[in-house]
N, C-alpha and C positions, 0 to 999 in steps of 0.2 A: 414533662410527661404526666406530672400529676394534676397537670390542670384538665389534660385529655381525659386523664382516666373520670373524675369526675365531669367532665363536659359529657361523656359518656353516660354516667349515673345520671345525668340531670335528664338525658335524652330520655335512658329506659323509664322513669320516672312519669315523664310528658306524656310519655306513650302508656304506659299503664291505665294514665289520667283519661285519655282519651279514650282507652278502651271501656273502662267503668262509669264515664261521666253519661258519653255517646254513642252504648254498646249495641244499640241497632246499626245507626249510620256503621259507626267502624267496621264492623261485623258486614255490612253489605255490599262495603269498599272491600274488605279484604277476599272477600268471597272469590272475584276473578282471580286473585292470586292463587287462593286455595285449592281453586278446579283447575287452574294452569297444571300448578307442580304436582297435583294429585293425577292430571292426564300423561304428563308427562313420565314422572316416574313408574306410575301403574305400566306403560305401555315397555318402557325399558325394563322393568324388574320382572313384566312376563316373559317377554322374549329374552329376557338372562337367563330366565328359568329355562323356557325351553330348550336355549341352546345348550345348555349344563345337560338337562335329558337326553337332549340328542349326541352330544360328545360323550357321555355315560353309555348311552347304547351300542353306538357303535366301536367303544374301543376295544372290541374283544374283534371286532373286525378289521381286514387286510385294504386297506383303502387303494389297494391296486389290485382288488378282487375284480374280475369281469363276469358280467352275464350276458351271453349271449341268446338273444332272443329277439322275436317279431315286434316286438314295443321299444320304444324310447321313455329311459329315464325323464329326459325332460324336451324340451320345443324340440321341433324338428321343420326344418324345408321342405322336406315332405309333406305331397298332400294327403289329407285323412283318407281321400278313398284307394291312393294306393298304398297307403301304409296298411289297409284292410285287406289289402290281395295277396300281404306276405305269408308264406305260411309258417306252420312252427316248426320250430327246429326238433329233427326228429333222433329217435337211441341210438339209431345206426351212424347218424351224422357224429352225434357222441362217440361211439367204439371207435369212427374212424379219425376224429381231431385226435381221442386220446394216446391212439398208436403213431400218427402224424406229428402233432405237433413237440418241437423242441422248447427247453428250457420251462419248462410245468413242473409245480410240485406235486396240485394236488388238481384234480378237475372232476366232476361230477355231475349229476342230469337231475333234477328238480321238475316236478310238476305241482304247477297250482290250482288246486279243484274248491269246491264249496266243503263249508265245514257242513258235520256230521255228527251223531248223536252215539254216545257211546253207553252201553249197560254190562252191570253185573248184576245180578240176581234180580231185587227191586228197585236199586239204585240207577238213575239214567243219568249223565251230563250232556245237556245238548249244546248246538253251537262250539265244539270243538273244533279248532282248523290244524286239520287235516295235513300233513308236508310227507309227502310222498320221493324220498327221494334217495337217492344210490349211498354204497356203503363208501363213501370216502365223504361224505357231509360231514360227518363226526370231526374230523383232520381240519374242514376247512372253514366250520362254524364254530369250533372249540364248547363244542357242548361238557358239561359238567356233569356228573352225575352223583346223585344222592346214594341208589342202590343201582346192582345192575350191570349192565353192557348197552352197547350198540349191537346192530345185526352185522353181522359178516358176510363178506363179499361171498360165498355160498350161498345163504340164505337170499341177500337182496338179489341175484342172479336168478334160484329158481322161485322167487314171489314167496317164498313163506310166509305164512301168517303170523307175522311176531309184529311187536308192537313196543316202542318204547314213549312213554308219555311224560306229561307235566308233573308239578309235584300238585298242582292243586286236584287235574284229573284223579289222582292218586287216591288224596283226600277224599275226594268226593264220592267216589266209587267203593275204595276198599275202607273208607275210615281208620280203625285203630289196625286193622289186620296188616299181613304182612303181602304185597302186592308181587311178588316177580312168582311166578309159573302161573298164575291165576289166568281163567280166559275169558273175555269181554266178547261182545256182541258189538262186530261194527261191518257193515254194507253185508249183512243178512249172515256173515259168519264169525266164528270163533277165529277169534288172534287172542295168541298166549302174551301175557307183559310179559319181557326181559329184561327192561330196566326204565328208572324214573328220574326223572331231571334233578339236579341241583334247584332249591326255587330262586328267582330271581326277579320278578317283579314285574310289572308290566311296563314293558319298549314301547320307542316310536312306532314301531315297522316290528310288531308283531307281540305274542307273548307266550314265552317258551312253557309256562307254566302252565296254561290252558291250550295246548299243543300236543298234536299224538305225530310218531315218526314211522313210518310204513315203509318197506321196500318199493321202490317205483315200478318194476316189473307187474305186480299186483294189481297195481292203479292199468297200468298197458295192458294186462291180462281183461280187464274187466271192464275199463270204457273203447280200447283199441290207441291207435298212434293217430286216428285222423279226428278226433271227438272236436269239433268246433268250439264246445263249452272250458273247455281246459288252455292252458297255457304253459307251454314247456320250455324249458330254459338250461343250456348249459353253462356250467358254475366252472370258471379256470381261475387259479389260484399261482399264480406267475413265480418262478423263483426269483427272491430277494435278489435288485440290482441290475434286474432286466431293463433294458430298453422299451418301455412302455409304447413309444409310435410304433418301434419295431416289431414286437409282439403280436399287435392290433394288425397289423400289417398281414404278418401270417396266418392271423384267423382267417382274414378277408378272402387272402389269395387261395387257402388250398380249401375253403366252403364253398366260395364261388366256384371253385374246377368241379368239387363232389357234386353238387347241384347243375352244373354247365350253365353257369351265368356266362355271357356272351360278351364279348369285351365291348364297352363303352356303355353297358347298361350298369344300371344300379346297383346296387347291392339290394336283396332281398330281403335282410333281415340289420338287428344293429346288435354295435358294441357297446355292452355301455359299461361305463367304467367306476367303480365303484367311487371314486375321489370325485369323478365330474358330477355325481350323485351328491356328494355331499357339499360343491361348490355350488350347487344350483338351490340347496336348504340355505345356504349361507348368504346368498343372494335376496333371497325371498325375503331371511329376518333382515337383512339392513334393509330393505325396501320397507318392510315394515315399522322397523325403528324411523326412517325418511317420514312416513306417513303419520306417524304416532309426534312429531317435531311439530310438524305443519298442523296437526289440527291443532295441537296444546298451545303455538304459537299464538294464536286468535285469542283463547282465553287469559293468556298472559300479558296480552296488547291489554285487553280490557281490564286486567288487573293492575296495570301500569297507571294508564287511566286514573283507577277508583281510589288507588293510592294520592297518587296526586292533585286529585280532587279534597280528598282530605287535609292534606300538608296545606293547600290553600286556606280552607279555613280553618283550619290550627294557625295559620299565622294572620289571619285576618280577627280571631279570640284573640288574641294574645299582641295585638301592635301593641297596646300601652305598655307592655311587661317590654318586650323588645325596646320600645322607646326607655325606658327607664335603666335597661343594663345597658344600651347604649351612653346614658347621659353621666352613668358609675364606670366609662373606663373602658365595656365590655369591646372588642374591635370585629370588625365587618366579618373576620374566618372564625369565629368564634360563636356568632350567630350562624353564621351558612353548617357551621361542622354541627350544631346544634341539632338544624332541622333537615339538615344529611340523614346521622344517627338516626333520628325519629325516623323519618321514612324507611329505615335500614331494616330497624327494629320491628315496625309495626309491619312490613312485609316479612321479613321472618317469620313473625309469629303465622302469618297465613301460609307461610310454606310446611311449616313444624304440622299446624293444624292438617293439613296433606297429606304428608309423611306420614303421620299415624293414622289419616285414613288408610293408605296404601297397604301399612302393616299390620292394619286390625282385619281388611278383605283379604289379605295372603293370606294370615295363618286361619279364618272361616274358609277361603278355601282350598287349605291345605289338610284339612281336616275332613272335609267333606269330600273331595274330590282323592283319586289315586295318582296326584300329581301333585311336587312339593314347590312351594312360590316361594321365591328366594326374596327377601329386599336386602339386597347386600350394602354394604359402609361405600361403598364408592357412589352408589348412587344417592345413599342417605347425603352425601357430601354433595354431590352434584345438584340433588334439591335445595339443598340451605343456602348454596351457591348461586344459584339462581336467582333464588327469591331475594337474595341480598345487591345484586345487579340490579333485579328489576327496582328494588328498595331508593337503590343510588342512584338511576334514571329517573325515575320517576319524582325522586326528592328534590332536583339539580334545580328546578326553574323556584318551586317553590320557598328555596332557600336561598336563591340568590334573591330574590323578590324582598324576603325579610332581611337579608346582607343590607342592602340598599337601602333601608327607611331612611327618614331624617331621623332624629331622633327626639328634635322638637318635635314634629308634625304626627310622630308615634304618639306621643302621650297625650297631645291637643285630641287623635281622632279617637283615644281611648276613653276618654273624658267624657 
């Protein structure tokens, strides 16, 4: 064991040598390894990060939430123009699923319009988005609140002008003051706050902080049910333990009769299912991780290469040395483990030199941007692992090559 451990030390040594003697060459031999594992783990530690966002944002969400509406979450067999002739799901088709359908806990109507600019006195926040929607949202999005209420099913029923916003809204508008009875100016009137969010930061798929919550009747009172520009949606929140085809099943059947879809025609509109939503995200980033493989594979080929481009002439310096510990004793695996190690090593060190690229542009920007870059130890390990695979391929020809000298003939061509 201790002749390993120093066969070891002699390698790190060779390699250090090489790196100091021949630090251009080395340095532009190790490079493809450097941009392999810097492509590679860059590409995995974004999409870790994202999917940590994305599993963070949605877990206050029911992943057997359904929205029914004229769009598809994701592909569909449908073609675009008649996916364009669906129309939207209208309030009344809501009052009548909501008294219709069995085993619901919580269901609700959503419209999605363009954001809007909000004012108090001299203060404006503009690009605010706007969520126009009925008083059971609260139950089925678990909003939080800092100060405040939600509006009550009165209120969202007759359109009141109440208004519950973000906490940066909040900020922004009423500053140090204290915001709930205050009225703001928004689509040319006064809405009273009655209550401000919890902050929470900014999601994949929206941000509650810069967000204002309006009764949907309001939005209907003031564009109509047929507005082209708009997109409406009912929100069904399934009780715990439902049969999910079954469910989907009964939307289909008693929308279709409300509508008089005609049997063997289509469906008009889709289900979409909050889990199939997130299996189709999940999809995306392993295609993306596939892709981020394929291209870092190309620069690791060439790092392979440069590696062992080098190990050749590190054993072609050094045949007289080789000849002579062969002629003291030294045996054929003892050479080979030699300039194993070295190649092990000197790719290492291009993988390390990666890594800390990788972690020096996370945390730039993780700083700069509203989004945190994780490089987590699994992939810190997956990098050094790499690079030491590639280290051991790449070393294998050039170590068996100095395995093999004569030992006479080594120190004759060292001479």
């Amino acid at each position: 064991m201790l002749v390993y451990f120093r066969l070891l030390s002699e390698s790190f040594r060779f390699a250090m040598n090489a790196l100091r003697n021949n630090k251009l060459r080395t340095l532009l031999s190790l490079l493809g390894v450097t941009i392999g594992i810097f492509s590679i783990i860059a590409v995995l530690a974004a999409v870790d990060s994202l999917d940590k966002k994305i599993t963070k944002d949605l877990s206050s969400l029911d992943k057997n939430t359904i929205y029914l509406m004229k769009m598809s979450f994701g592909p569909s067999e449908i073609p675009q123009w008649k996916r364009e002739q669906f129309p939207n799901v209208k309030y009344d088709e809501y009052l009548y699923l909501k008294g219709a359908m069995t085993n619901t806990d919580q269901m609700g109507y959503q419209i999605f319009t363009k954001s809007e600019s909000l004012k108090y006195g001299s203060n404006t926040v503009t690009s605010v988005n706007v969520v126009p929607v009925s008083h059971e949202f609260i139950d089925i999005q678990g909003l939080e609140f800092d100060e405040g209420r939600f509006y009550t099913e009165s209120e969202a029923n007759s359109a009141a002008p109440v208004v519950v916003i973000g906490n940066e809204i909040a900020k922004s508008l009423f500053e140090d003051s204290e915001p709930i009875g205050k009225k703001i100016r928004m689509y040319g009137q006064r809405f009273t706050v009655i209550g401000v969010l919890k902050k929470q930061g900014s999601g994949m798929f929206g941000n509650d902080d810069s967000s204002a919550f309006i009764p949907v009747n309001f939005v209907r009172q003031q564009f109509g049910d047929n507005n082209k520009g708009l997109v409406n949606v009912i929100i069904f929140k399934p009780e715990k333990g439902v049969d999910m085809d079954a469910y989907k099943a009964e939307i289909s059947q008693k929308l279709r009769a409300f509508r008089g879809v005609k049997s063997g025609e289509i469906d008009n509109f889709f289900i979409n299912v909050f889990s199939g939503f997130t299996d189709f995200i999940d999809g995306i980033i392993s295609q993306m991780n596939v892709v981020g493989w394929i291209i870092s594979g190309f620069s690791l080929l060439v790092g392979g290469f440069g590696i062992a481009n080098i190990m050749f002439v590190s054993v072609k310096e050094r045949t007289n040395l080789i000849g002579i510990q062969k002629s003291l004793g030294a045996k054929n695996r003892f050479i080979l483990f030699q300039f194993l190690f070295e190649a092990i090593i000197l790719s290492v060190i291009g993988g390390i030199i990666g890594l800390l690229l990788v972690w020096i542009i996370a945390m730039i920007l993780t700083k700069a941007l509203d989004f945190e870059f994780v490089l987590g130890m699994g992939n810190i390990l997956l990098g050094t692992g790499l690079a030491a695979i590639i280290g051991l391929i790449s070393g294998i020809l050039p170590a068996i090559s100095a395995a093999k000298l004569d030992p006479v003939e080594a120190i004759r061509t060292g001479m």
